[in-house]
Structures are given as structure tokens and as C-alpha cells.
C-alpha positions as CSV (number, residue, x, y, z in Angstrom):
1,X,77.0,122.4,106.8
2,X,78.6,125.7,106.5
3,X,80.7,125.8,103.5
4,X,83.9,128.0,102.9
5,X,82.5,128.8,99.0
6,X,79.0,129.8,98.4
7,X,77.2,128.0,95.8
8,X,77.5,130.8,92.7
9,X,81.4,130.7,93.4
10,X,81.8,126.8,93.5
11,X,79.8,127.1,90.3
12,X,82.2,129.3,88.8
13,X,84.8,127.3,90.1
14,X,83.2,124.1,88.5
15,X,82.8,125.6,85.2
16,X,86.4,126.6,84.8
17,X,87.8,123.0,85.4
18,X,87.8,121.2,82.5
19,X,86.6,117.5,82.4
20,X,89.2,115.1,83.1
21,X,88.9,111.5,84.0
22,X,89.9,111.3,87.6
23,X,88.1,109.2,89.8
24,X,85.9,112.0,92.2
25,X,87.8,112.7,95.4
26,X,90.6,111.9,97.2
27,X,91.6,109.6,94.2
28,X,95.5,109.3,94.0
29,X,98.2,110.6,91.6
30,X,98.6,108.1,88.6
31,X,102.0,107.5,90.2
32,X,100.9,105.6,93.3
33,X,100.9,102.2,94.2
34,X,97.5,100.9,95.3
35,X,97.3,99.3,99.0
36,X,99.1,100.0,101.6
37,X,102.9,100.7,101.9
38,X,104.4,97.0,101.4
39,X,108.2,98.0,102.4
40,X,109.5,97.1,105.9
41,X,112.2,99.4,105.1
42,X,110.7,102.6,106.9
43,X,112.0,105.9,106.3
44,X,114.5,107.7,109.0
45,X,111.9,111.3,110.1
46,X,114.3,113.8,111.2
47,X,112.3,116.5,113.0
48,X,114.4,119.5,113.7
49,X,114.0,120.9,110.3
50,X,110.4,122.1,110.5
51,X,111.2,123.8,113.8
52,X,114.7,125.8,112.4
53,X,112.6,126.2,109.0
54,X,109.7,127.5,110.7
55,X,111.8,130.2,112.8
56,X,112.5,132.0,109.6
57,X,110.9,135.3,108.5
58,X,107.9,134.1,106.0
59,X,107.7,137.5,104.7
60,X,108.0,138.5,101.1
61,X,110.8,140.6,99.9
62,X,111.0,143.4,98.4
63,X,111.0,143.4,94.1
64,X,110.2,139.8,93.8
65,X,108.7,140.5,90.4
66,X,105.7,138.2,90.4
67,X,106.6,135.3,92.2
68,X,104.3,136.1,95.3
69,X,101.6,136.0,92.8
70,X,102.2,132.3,91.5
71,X,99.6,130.0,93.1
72,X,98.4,126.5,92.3
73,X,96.5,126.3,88.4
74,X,93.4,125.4,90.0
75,X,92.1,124.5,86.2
76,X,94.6,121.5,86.2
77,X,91.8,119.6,88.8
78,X,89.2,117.2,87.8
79,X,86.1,118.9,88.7
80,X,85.6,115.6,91.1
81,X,87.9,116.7,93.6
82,X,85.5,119.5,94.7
83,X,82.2,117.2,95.4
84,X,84.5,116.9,99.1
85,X,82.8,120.5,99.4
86,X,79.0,119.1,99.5
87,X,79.2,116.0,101.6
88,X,77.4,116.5,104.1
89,X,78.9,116.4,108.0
90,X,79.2,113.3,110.4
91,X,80.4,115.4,113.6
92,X,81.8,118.4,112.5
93,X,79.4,121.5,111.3
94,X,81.4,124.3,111.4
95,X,82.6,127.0,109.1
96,X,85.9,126.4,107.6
97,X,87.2,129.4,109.3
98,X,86.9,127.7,112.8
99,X,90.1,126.3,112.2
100,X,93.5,128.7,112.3
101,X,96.4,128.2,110.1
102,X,98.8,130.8,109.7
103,X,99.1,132.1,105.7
104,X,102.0,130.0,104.1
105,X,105.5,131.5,103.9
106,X,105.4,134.2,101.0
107,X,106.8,132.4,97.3
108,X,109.5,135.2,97.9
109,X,110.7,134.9,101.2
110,X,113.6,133.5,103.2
111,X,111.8,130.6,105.0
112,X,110.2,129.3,101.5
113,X,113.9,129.7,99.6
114,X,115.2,127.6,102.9
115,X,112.7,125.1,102.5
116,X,113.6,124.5,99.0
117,X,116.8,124.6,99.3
118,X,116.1,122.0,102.1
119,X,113.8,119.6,99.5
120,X,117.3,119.9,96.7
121,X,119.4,118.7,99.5
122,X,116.8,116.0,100.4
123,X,117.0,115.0,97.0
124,X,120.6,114.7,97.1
125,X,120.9,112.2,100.0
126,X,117.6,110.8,100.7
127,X,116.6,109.3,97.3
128,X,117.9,105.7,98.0
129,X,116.4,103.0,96.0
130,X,114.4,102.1,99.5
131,X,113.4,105.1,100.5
132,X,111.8,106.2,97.2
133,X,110.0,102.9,97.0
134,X,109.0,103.3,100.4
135,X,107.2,106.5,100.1
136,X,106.0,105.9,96.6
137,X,103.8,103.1,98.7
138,X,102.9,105.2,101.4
139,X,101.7,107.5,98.3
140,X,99.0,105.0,98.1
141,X,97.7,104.8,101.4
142,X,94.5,107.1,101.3
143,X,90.9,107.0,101.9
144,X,88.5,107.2,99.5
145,X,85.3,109.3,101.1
146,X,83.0,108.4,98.9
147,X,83.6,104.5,99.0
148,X,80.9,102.2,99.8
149,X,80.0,98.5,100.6
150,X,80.1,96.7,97.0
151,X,83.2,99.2,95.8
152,X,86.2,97.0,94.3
153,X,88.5,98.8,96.6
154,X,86.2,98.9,99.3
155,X,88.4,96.5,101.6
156,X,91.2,98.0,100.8
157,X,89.9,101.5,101.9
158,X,89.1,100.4,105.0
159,X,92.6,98.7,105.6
160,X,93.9,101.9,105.1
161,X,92.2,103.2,107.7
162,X,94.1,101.3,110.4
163,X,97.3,102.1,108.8
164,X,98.7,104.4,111.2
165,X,98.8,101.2,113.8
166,X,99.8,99.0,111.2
167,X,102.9,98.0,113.7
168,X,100.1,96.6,116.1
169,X,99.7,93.5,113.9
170,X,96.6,92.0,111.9
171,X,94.2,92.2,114.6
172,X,94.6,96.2,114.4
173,X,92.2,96.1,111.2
174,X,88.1,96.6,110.2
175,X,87.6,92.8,110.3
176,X,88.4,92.4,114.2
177,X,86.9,96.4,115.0
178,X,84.3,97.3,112.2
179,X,83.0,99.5,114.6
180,X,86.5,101.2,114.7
181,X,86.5,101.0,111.4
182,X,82.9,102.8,110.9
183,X,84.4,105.9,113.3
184,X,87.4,106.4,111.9
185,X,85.3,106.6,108.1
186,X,83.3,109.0,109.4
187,X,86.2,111.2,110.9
188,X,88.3,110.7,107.7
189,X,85.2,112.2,106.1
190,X,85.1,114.9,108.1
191,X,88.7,115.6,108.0
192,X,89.0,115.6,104.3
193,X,86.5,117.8,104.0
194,X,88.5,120.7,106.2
195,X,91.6,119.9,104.9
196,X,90.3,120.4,101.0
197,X,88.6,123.4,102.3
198,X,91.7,125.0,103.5
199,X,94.0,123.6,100.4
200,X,91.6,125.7,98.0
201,X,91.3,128.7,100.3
202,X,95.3,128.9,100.1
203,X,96.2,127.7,96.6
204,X,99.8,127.1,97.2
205,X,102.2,126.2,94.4
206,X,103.9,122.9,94.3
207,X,107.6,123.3,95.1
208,X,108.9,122.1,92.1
209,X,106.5,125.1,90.3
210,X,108.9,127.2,92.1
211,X,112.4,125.9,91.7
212,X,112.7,124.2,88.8
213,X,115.9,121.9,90.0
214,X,113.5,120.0,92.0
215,X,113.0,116.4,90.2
216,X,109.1,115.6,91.5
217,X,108.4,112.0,91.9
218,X,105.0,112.1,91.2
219,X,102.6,115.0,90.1
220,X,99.8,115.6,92.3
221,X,96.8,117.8,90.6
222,X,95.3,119.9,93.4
223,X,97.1,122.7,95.7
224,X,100.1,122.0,98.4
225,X,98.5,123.7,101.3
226,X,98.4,122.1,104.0
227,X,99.3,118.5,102.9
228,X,96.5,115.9,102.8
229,X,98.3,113.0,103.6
230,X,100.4,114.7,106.9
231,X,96.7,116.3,108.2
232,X,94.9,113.0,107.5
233,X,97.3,110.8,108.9
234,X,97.7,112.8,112.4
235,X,93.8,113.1,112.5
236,X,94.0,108.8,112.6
237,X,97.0,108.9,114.6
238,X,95.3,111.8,117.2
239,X,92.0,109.6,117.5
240,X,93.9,106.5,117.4
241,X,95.9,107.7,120.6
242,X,92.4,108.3,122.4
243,X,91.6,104.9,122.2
244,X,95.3,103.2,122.8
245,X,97.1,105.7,125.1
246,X,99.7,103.4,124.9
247,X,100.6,103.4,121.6
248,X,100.4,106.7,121.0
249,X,104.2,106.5,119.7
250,X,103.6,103.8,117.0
251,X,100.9,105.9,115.7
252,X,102.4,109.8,115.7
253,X,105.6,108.1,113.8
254,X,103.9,106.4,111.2
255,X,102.1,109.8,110.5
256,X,105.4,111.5,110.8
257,X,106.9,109.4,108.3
258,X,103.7,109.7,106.1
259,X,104.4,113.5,106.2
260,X,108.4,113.2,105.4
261,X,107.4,110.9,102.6
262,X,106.4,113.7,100.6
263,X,108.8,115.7,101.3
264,X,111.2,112.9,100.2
265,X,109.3,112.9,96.6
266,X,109.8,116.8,96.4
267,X,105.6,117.5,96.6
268,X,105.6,119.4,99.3
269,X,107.4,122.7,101.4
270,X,108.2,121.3,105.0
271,X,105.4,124.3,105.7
272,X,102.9,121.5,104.1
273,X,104.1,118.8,106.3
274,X,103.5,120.8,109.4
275,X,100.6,122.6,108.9
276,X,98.8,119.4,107.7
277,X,99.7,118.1,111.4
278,X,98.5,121.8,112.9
279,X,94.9,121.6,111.3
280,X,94.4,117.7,112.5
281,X,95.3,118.5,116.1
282,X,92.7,121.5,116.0
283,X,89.9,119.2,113.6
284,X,90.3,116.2,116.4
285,X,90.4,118.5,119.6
286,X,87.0,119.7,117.7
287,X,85.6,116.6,117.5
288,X,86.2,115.5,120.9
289,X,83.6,118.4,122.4
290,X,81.0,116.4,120.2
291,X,79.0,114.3,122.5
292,X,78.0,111.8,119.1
293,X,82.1,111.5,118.4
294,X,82.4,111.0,122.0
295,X,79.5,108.0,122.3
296,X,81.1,106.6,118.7
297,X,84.6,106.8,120.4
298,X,84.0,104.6,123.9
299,X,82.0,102.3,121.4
300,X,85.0,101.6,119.9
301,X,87.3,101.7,122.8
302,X,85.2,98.8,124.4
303,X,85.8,97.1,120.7
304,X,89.5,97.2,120.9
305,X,89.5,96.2,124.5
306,X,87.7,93.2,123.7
307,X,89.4,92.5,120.6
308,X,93.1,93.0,122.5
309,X,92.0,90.8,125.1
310,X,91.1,87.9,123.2
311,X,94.0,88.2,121.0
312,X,96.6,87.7,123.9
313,X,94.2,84.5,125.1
314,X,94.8,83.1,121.5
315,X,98.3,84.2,121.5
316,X,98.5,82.0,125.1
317,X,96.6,79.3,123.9
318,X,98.8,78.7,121.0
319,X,102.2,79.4,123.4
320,X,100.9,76.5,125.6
321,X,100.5,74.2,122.4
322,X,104.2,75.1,121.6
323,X,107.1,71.7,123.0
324,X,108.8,73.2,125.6
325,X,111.4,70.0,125.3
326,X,114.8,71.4,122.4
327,X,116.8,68.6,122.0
């Protein structure tokens, strides 16, 4: 694989991160709840904001005395977050550079100071009881890359990789489509790996590093960037929507609401949310010129097919069973 860092800079890189005892990876903030999101109470996405954010001049201004130079204390990471870096490719071989994403909006300039002004107001009248619990779950619906067959949280990994169609019901899950379940590991992989890439390249300060008014929720130890959890969750709900055109609602809300979560917990610009979902439309249009994705992907379209279909000749079966006669 073509790597963004060359091996002399990764060392350097390495050797200025001191030991910490993280899990390696994608492993979450010591704030999240493990499994996936157990609230019904689901958060209300508005939308307009990253459009009328985004329309703002991202430019820095003039005398900002240092703050365009504050990036993201890349010493604060457990050296295990950058192993993502040597893994080596399931579909995707190309340089990191293949993928576009515009430079984030300057620390100093209007769009940035709108966006946090944006996350304080957010703060204000967003922070109910439900919704905080409700995206301090979804803070702990990841995937773990390195996982493997025998892991404690094994099972629970690959749950998580269904979560985007967790409206769908039980049968949407690795035990009815391991096959599903095997794809959308090796995608996640993939994914993760561009993402991290991109979130080192650009280094981005939290937004509570820059406004200190902002009360954070959780303290994640790696760069803003684009965010993690909006990029993976619209690669899953972009593949997803391949193989269940009809869905493809229940799955691009559920990543929509993954995104706003953080934004709700004040750990990332708006700019994170949106550019998370710009990088995993370009890493899944990608992967769909790759005749091995392609192959995996009709596998697991015939799986779900099969799966659906004899989940609604259950669901009959049992409806028949059911007294008709209410007396």
C-alpha cells in the first residue's frame, strides 16, 4: 500500500508519542459506553447548518496572532493509534492523496467563529438529559480493525457493523449475513485507514481547544479532521444502500445522526461532520471500480436476499399461527 508518511517520518512520529495505555486503534474515549447506542430516543438532525456554515469565507484574517497556528498536540496519542497506517489493504491501494478534501476553515476565520458559535448554542438547547445519553451511546458504536475471532468484544464489533440498519430489526445482523458481515470488516478497514490518514495530514484542533466556553462531553485523543465516526458511518450507510436500495433512508439518517451526535457533545466543528461524509462518498465510489469489492458485494446482496426472504416466510408462518377469533 502506498502510505501518506514514509517510514523515517512515522518513526519520528512514533518516537515522539509517549507510551500510554490505550488499547491500539480505533479504541474509544474512556467516556463511551460499550455496545451499541441502547436509547430509542433518537436525536432530531437538522441539516441546514452545514450548508449556511459552509457558505462562509474559510479564510484567515488578518492579525490573528497565532491562532492559525494551533493544531491538534499530536503527543497526546497512544502511539497505537498509528498501527491503522501499516495494515495492509483489502480493496483500496491507493495513495492517500487520491481522495480530495478541501483544507479546513482557517482557526481565525469567519466560518470557524460561526461554527463555534453554532456548537455554544447547541450546547444551550440541545443538551437534554436524552439527547446527551443518546449520543454518549452512539459514542460507543465503533469498529475495532484489528479485532479477531476469539476477541472478548469480538461479537460485539461485528454488531456494530450493522448499526447503521439497526431500524431493520435482528435479522439485519453477522449471525443471519456473516458474509455481510466479512465485507463490510474489510471496508471498515479500509476506510479507517483513509480517514486516520487524512485526520493526521490535517491536525485540526478540537473545538473546545479553541473556545474555551465550550463544555466537551468527552475527550477524544487524536485530531478533529474529518470526523471518524461521520466518515465511517456514511461509508456503511453508502455500501449498505448498494445492497438495500430501499432503505437507503434508514441508513443515511442513522449516519446523519451519528455525525450530529458529536456535534451535540461539542467534539467536533460542523466542518468535521461534513467532511467525514465527503471523504466516505469518494472512499465507497472508489471501491466500487474494484472488481474484488464488486464480487464480495453481489455475494452479499444474494445473502440478504435470502435472509429477507426467509424472514417474511417466518414472519407469515407465525401470523397464520396467531387466533383470528377477539371475543
Amino acid at each position: 500500500m502506498t502510505h501518506w508518511f514514509s517510514a523515517a517520518s512515522l518513526a519520528l512520529i512514533l518516537a515522539a508519542v509517549p507510551p500510554a495505555s490505550c488499547p491500539p486503534e480505533s479504541c474509544p474515549p474512556a467516556s463511551c459506553a460499550p455496545g451499541a447506542a441502547a436509547s430509542s430516543n433518537r436525536l432530531e438532525v437538522p441539516t441546514a447548518h452545514y450548508a449556511r456554515l459552509g457558505s462562509l469565507d474559510p479564510r484567515p484574517r488578518e492579525g490573528a496572532s497565532g491562532l492559525d497556528r494551533r493544531l491538534f498536540d499530536l503527543g497526546a496519542m497512544s502511539p497505537g493509534y498509528f498501527k491503522i497506517l501499516g495494515r495492509e489493504p483489502a480493496y483500496l491501494d491507493v495513495p492517500s492523496t487520491a481522495f480530495r478534501l478541501a483544507e479546513f476553515p482557517a482557526n481565525s476565520s469567519e466560518q470557524t467563529r460561526a461554527e463555534l458559535d453554532f456548537l455554544l448554542e447547541l450546547q444551550g438547547r440541545a443538551r437534554s438529559p436524552e439527547n446527551v445519553a443518546r449520543s454518549q451511546a452512539l459514542a460507543g458504536v465503533f469498529y475495532r480493525v484489528s479485532t479477531q475471532a476469539g476477541d472478548e468484544d469480538f461479537p460485539r464489533m461485528r454488531r456494530n457493523l450493522f448499526f447503521m440498519g439497526s431500524e431493520l430489526g435482528d435479522w439485519f445482523g453477522p449471525d443471519a449475513l456473516p458474509k455481510t458481515a466479512d465485507l463490510m470488516s474489510r471496508v471498515q478497514a479500509d476506510a479507517t485507514y483513509y480517514i486516520w490518514a487524512h485526520k493526521y495530514r490535517f491536525d485540526r484542533a478540537r473545538p473546545y481547544e479553541l473556545e474555551p466556553r465550550i463544555e466537551r462531553l468527552e475527550t477524544p485523543n487524536f485530531p478533529a479532521y474529518p470526523s471518524a465516526h461521520s466518515a465511517n458511518s456514511y461509508v456503511a450507510a453508502f455500501v449498505f444502500q448498494e445492497l438495500l436500495p430501499g432503505q437507503r433512508d434508514v441508513f443515511l439518517r442513522t449516519a446523519a445522526e451519528m455525525a450530529f451526535s458529536r456535534e451535540i457533545l461539542g467534539v467536533h466543528f460542523p466542518s468535521d461532520s461534513e467532511s467525514g461524509r465527503v471523504l466516505a462518498r469518494q472512499i465507497v465510489d472508489r471501491m466500487l471500480q474494484v472488481p474484488r469489492f464488486r464480487q464480495d458485494l453481489e455475494e452479499a446482496r444474494r445473502e440478504i436476499r435470502a435472509a429477507d426472504k426467509a424472514g417474511k416466510k417466518t414472519a407469515g408462518e407465525a401470523a397464520a399461527k396467531r387466533p383470528t377469533d377477539c371475543f
